[in-house]
C-alpha positions in Angstrom: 5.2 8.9 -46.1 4.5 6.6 -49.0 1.0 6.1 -50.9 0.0 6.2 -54.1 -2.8 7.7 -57.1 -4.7 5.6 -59.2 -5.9 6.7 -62.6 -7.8 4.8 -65.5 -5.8 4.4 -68.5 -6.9 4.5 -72.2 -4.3 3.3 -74.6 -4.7 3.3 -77.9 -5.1 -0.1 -79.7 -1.6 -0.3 -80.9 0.2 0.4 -77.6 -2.3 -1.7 -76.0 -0.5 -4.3 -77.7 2.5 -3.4 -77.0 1.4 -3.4 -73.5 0.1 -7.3 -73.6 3.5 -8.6 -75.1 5.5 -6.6 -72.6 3.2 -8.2 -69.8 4.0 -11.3 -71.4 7.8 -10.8 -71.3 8.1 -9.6 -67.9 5.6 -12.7 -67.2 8.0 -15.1 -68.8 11.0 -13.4 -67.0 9.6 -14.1 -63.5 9.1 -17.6 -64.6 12.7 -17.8 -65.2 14.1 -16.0 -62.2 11.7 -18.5 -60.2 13.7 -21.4 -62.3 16.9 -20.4 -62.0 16.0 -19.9 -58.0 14.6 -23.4 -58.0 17.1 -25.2 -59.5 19.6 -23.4 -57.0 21.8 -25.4 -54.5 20.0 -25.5 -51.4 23.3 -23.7 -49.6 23.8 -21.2 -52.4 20.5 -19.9 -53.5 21.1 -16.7 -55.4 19.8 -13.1 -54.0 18.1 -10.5 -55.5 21.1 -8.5 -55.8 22.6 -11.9 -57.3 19.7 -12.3 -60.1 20.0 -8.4 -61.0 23.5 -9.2 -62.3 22.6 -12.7 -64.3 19.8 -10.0 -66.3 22.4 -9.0 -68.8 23.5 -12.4 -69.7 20.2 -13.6 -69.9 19.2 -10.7 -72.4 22.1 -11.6 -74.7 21.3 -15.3 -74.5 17.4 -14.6 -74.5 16.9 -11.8 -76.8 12.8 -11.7 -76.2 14.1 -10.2 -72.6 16.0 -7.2 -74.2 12.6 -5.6 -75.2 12.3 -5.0 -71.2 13.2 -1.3 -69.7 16.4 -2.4 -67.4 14.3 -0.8 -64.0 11.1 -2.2 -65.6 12.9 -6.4 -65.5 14.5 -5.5 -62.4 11.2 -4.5 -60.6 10.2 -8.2 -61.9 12.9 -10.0 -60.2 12.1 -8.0 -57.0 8.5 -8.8 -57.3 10.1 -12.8 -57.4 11.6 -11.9 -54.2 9.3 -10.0 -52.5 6.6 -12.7 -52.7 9.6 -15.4 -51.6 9.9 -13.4 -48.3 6.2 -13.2 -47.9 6.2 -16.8 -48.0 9.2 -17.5 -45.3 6.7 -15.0 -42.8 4.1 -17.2 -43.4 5.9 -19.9 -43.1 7.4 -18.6 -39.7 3.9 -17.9 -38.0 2.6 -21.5 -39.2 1.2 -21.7 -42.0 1.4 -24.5 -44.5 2.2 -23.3 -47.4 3.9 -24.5 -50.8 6.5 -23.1 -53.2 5.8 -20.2 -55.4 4.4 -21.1 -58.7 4.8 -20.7 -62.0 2.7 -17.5 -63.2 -0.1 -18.3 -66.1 -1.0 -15.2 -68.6 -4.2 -15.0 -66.6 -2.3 -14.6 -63.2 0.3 -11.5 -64.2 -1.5 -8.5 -65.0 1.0 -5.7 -64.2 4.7 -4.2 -64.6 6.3 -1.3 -62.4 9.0 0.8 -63.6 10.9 2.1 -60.6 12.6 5.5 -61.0 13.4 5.6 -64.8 11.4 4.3 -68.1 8.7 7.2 -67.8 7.7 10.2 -68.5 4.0 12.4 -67.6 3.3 14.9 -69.5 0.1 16.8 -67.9 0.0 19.8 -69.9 -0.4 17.5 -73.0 -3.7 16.5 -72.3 -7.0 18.9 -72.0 -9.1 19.2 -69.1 -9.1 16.2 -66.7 -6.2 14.3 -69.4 -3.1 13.7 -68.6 -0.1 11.2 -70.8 2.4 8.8 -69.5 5.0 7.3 -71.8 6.6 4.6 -71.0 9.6 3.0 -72.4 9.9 0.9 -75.5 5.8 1.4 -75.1 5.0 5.0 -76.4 2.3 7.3 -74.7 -0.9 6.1 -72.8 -3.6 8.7 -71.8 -5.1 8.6 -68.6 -8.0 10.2 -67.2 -6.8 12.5 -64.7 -9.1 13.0 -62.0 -6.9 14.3 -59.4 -3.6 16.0 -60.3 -0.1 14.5 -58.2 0.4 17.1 -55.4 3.6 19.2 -55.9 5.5 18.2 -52.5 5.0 14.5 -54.0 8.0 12.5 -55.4 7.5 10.2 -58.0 9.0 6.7 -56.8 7.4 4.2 -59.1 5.1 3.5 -61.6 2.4 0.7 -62.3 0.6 0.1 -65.0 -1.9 -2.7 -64.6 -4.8 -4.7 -67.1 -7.9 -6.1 -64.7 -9.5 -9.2 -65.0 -12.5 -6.9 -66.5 -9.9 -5.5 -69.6 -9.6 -2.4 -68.2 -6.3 -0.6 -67.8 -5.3 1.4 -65.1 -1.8 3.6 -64.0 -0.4 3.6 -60.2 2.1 6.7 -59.2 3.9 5.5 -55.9 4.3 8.5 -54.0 6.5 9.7 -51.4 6.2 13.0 -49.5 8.0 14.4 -46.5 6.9 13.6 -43.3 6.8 17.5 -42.7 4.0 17.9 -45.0 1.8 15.7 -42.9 -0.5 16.8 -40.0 1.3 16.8 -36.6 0.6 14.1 -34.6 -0.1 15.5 -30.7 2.5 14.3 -28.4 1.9 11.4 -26.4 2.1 12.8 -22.9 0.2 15.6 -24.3 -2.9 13.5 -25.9 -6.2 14.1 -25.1 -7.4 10.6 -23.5 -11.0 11.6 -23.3 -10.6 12.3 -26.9 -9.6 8.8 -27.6 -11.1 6.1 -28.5 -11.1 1.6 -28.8 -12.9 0.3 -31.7 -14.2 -3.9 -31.8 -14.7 -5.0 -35.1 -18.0 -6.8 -35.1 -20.7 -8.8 -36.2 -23.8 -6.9 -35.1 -22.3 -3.6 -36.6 -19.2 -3.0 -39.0 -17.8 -1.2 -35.9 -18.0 -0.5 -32.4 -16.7 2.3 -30.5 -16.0 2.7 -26.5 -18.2 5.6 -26.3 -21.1 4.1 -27.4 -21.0 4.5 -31.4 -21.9 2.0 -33.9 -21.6 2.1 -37.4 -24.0 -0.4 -39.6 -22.8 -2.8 -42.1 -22.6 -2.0 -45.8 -26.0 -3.4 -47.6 -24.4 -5.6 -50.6 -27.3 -7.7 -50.9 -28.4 -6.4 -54.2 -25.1 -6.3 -55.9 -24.5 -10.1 -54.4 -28.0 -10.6 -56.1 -26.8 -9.2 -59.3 -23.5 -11.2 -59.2 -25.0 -14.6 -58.9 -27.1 -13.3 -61.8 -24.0 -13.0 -63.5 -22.7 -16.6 -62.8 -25.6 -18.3 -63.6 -25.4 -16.5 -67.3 -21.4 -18.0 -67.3 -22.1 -21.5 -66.2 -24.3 -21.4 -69.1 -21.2 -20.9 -71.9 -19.3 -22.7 -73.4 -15.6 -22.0 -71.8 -13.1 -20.5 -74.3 -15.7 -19.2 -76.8 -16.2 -15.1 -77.2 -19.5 -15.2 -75.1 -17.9 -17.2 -72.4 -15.3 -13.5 -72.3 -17.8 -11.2 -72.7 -19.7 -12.6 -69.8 -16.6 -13.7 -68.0 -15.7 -9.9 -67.7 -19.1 -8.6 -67.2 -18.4 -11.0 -64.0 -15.6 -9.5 -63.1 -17.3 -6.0 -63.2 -19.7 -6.9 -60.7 -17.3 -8.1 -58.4 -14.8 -4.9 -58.9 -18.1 -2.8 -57.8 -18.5 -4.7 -55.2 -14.8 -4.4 -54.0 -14.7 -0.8 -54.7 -17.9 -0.2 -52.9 -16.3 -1.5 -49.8 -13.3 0.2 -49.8 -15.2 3.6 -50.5 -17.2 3.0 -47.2 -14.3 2.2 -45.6 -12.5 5.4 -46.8 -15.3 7.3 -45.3 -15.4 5.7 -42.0 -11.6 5.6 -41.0 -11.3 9.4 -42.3 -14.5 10.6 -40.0 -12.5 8.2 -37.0 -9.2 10.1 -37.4 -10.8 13.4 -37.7 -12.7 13.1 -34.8 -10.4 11.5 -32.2 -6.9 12.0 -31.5 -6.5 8.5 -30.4 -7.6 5.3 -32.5 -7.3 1.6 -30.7 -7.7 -1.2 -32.9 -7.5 -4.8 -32.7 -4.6 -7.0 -34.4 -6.6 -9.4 -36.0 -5.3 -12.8 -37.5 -7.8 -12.4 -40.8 -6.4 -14.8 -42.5 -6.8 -17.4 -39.4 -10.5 -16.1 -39.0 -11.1 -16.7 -42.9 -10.2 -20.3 -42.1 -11.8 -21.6 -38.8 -15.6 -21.2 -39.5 -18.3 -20.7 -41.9 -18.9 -17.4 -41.6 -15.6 -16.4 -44.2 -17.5 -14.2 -46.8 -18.9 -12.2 -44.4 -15.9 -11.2 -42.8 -14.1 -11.7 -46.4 -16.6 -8.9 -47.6 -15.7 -7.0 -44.3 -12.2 -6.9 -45.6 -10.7 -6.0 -42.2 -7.4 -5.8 -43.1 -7.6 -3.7 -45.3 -9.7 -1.1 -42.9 -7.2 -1.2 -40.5 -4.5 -0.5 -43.3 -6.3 2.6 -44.2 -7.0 3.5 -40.9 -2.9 3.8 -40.0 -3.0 5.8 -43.2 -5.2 8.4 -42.6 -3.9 8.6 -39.1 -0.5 9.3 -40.7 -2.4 12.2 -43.0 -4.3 13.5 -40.3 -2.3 13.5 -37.3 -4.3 10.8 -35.2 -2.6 8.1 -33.2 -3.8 4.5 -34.7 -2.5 2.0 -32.6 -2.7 -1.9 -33.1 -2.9 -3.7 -29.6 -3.6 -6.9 -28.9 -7.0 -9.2 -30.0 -7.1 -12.3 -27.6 -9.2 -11.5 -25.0 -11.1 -8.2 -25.4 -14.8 -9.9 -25.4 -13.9 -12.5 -22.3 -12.3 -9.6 -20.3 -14.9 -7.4 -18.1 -13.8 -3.8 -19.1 -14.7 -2.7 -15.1 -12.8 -5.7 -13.4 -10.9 -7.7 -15.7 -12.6 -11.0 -14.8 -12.7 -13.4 -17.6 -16.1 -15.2 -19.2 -16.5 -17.2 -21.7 -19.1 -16.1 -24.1 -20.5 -18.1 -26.9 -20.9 -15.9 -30.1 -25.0 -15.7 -29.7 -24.7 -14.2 -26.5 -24.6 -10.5 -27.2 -24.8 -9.2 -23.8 -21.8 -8.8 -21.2 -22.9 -9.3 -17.8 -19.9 -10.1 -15.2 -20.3 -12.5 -12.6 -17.4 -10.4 -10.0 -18.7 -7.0 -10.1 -22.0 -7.4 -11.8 -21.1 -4.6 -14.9 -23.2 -5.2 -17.8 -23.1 -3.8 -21.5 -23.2 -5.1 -25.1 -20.8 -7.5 -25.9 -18.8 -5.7 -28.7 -18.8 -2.5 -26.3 -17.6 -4.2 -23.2 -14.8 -6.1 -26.0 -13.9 -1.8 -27.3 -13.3 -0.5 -23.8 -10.9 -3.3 -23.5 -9.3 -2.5 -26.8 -9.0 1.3 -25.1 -7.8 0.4 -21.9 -5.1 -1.7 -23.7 -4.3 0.9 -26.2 -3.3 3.3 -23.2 -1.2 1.0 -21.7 0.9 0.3 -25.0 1.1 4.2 -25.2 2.4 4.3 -21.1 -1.2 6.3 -20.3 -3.3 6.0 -17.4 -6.9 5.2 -17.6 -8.4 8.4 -17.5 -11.2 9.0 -14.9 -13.7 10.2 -17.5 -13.7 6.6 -18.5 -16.2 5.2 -20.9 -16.8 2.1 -18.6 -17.8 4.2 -15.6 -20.6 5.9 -17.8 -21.8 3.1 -20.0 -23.6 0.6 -17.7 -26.8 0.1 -19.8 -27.8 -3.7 -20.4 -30.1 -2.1 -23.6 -28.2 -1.2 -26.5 -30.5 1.2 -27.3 -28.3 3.5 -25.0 -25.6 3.6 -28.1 -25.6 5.7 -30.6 -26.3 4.6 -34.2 -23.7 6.2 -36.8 -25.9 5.9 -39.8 -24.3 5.2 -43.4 -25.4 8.3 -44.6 -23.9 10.1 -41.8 -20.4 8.4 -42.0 -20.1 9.4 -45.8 -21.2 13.1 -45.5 -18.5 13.4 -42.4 -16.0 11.0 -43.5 -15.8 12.3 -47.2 -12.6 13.0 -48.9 -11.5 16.7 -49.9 -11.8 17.2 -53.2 
C-alpha cells in the first residue's frame, strides 16, 4: 500500500535559495522536455524512457541542467509524461481539452527525488525536529510531528513552496500489504453491517440506515476570504503590498481547504470503522462542476477527494469501499425498481407502483447498497434497510452531528 507524510519545512535563508533556483531549473527542464516532445514527428514522438536518455546530452549542451540530482530531472520528465497521459484519458472520455502548456514560475512549485538524492536524519533534530538533505541543496529542517512508521519504505520524496511561501516535505510511502487490517472475506461479510452512502445536497452524506451527516459551516471563513480580496483588488499588482496580501489570500483559502479535508478525514475513518462494507457512488465531478450553477458548493464538497480517502482508510482498516454506479440511484424506487423522474426541489420519494415513500437521498443510498451487493455477487439481505425505513418524515433519520463525527472519526495519535 502506498501513501504518504506531510511535514512543514523550515529552511534556512540560504538553502531556501538554493531551493528557488533548483525549482527554477527543473521548471525550465520541463519546458524543454514539453519542446522537444512538441516539435516531435507526429509518428515518432519520443517516450519517457526515450527523453531519460537525451538528459545527459542536454546537460553537456545546457550546463544550467547539470546542477539537477539525475533521479531529481528524471522525476521532471516523468511528471511531463504523466500529465500527457492524463490528458489522452481525458481526452478519451470527451473532454475538450488543449495541449500541455508551458509552465510559468508561479505554476511549478515542487521537485521529487525518487529513490536517491536524500538523506533524513531524525536523531539530528530535538524533540518534534527532524533534517532532510537533499542533494546539491544541503539540510532542511522540518517539524516533525509524526515520526515515518518502521515497516514503511521510503519511495520518494517531495519538497514543495505554496502559493502562501511556505515550505513543506512529502515522504511517499510504501508498506506491505501484510501490515494492513484484514479485510473480511467476501462470502463471509457481514451484509447487515454494510452500508450505501448518497452524496447530497441536504446533508454532506447520506447513509441507507437512516444516518446523516451535516455540511461543514464555512460561512465565516468564506466571509473572511472575500475580506481578503477586497483588501487585494485594492493594490497595485506587482508592488510588495500587492504580495503580502496576495499570500495572506492564499492563507485563507489553504484553511479553508485543509478544514475540509480534516472533516473529511473524520468522517470516512468513523465510516470504515463502523461498517465492514462501504458503497459509494462513481461520480463524474468534473462533469457536475460544469453543467450547473451550483459548482462551489459541490467544488467546496470536494467529493473526489472524499471518496479517495474513503478507499484509503478502507485499505488501512480493513473495510470494503466499493465504487458502483451513479446514474440512476435517485429515479430508481429502492423497494421496486420503478423509475421517476424527480426535479432537484422535490426532496421526498414517493413511488407511483408500490406506493414506498422516504427521503430522496435515502431512497437514492439503498440503491447505492443494493448495487454494491450485486458488484460484490451478494444477495439482498432480508434485514434490508428498505423494508424498515418507510417514514415520509425525515425526522425518522438520525442526525450524525459534526461534533460527533470528529470525536469518533478522529485519527490515532
Amino acid at each position: 500500500m502506498e501513501y504518504s507524510h506531510r511535514y512543514h519545512a523550515y529552511p534556512t535563508d540560504e538553502v531556501a535559495e538554493r531551493l528557488e533556483r533548483h525549482l527554477d531549473v527543473h521548471r525550465q527542464l520541463y519546458n524543454h522536455v514539453r519542446w522537444d516532445y512538441e516539435n516531435s514527428p507526429e509518428d515518432d514522438k519520443p517516450s519517457e524512457y526515450d527523453q531519460n536518455n537525451k538528459l545527459l546530452e542536454w546537460k553537456r549542451k545546457w550546463p544550467v541542467f547539470g546542477e539537477l540530482h539525475s533521479k531529481a530531472a528524471q522525476a521532471t520528465v516523468a511528471r511531463f509524461h504523466r500529465n500527457l497521459s492524463n490528458l489522452r484519458k481525458k481526452k478519451e472520455n470527451g473532454y475538450n481539452v488543449g495541449r500541455l502548456k508551458r509552465q510559468a514560475p508561479t505554476d511549478y512549485r515542487s521537485v521529487t527525488y525518487s529513490q536517491s538524492g536524500f538523506d533524513l536524519n531524525e536523531k539530528r533534530g530535538h524533540d518534534k525536529y527532524a533534517y532532510v538533505r537533499f542533494s546539491k541543496i544541503g539540510w532542511v529542517k522540518l517539524r516533525y510531528s509524526r515520526p515515518l512508521p518502521e515497516h514503511a519504505t521510503i519511495k520518494e520524496v517531495t519538497v514543495k513552496k505554496e502559493t502562501t511561501g511556505e515550505w513543506f516535505v512529502s515522504f511517499g510511502l510504501e508498506t506491505d500489504d501484510a501490515d494492513l487490517s484484514e479485510k473480511p472475506d467476501v462470502d463471509s461479510l457481514d451484509t447487515s453491517n454494510s452500508v450505501g452512502i448518497d452524496l447530497g445536497i441536504q446533508n454532506y452524506i447520506h447513509t441507507s440506515d437512516g444516518k446523516t451527516v451535516d455540511w461543514l459551516d464555512l460561512e465565516d471563513e468564506y466571509e473572511r476570504l472575500r475580506r481578503e480580496q477586497r483588501k487585494l483588488s485594492r493594490k497595485e499588482k506587482g508592488s510588495n503590498n500587492y504580495e503580502k496580501q496576495r499570500q495572506k489570500v492564499a492563507k485563507v483559502k489553504r484553511h479553508i481547504r485543509r478544514k475540509v479535508l480534516d472533516y473529511q478525514h473524520k468522517i470516512t475513518t468513523w465510516l470504515v470503522r463502523e461498517y465492514d462494507a462501504v458503497f459509494v457512488e462513481d461520480l463524474n465531478v468534473v462533469g457536475m462542476l460544469q453543467n450547473d450553477g451550483n459548482a462551489r458548493n459541490k467544488q467546496d464538497a470536494a467529493w473526489r477527494q472524499f471518496i479517495t480517502l474513503l478507499e484509503y482508510k478502507g485499505n488501512l482498516y480493513g473495510c470494503h469501499v466499493k465504487q458502483v454506479e451513479a446514474p440512476g440511484t435517485t429515479k430508481e424506487c429502492a423497494s421496486c425498481g420503478f423509475e421517476t423522474a424527480k426535479p432537484i426541489w422535490v426532496r421526498e420519494h414517493s413511488c407511483p407502483a408500490c406506493g414506498f415513500k422516504t427521503d430522496r437521498d435515502a431512497n437514492a443510498a439503498m440503491n447505492v447498497l443494493q448495487r454494491g451487493f450485486s458488484e460484490l455477487g451478494l444477495g439482498w439481505p432480508e434485514s434490508a434497510p428498505v423494508e424498515t425505513v418507510t417514514a415520509t418524515d425525515t425526522t425518522q433519520f438520525e442526525s450524525v452531528s459534526a461534533s460527533h463525527v470528529i470525536e469518533t472519526g478522529s485519527l490515532p495519535s
